[in-house]
N, C-alpha and C positions, 0 to 999 in steps of 0.2 A: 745640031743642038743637043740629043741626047746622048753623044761623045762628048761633048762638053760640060757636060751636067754629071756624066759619071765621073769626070776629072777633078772637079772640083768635090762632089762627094768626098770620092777616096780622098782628096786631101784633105780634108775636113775631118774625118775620121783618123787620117793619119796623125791629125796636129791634137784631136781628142787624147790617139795614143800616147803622145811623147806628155801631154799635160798631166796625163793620169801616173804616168812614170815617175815626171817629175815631183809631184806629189806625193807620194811613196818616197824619194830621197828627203824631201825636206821633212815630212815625218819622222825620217830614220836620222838622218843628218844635221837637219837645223835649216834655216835660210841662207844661211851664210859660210864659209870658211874661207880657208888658205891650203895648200899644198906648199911648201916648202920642197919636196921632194922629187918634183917633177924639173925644178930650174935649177937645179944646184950648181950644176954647171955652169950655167950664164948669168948667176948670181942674181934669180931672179924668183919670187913667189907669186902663184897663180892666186888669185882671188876670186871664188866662185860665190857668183849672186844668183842664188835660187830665186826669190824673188824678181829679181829684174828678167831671168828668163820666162817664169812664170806670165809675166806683162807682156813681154814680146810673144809668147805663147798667143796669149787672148786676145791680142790683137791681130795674130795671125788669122785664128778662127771668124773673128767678128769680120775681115774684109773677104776674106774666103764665103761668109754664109751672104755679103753685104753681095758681091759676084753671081754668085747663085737666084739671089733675088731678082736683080736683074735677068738674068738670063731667062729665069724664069715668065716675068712680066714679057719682056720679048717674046719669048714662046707662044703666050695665050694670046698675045695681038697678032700673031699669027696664025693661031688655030692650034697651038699644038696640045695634042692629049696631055692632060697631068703626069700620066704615066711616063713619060719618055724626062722625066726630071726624075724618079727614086731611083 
């Protein structure tokens, strides 16, 4: 269980990192654009939705901390120290 619990940590922390990044682009950036420069070749324009990643972000986080909670409840009905979940 507390291999478990440190999994889903780091990834929780990991999905903090990419949100906090994100965050910082659309500050600097906007929510939205296009690249044109990346498809030219395939006569095709990229459209980047800050926002919509942003969602997909937080919904990451919310079933990652939703996993933990469980895991957690399991744990205690089996006795286990708090500790072995931080």
């Amino acid at each position: 269980m507390a291999r478990e619990s440190r999994t889903l940590l780091d990834q929780i922390v990991a999905t903090e990192q990419q949100i906090a990044k994100l965050k910082d682009e659309i500050k600097k950036y906007g929510a939205g654009g296009f690249d044109v420069t990346t498809g030219m070749k395939n006569n095709v324009a990229y459209i980047e939705d800050r926002n919509g990643q942003m969602n997909d972000l937080e919904k990451r986080k919310g079933d990652l901390e939703k996993k933990l909670d469980q895991l957690q409840e399991v744990g205690r009905k089996a006795g286990a120290e708090p500790a072995w979940f931080r």
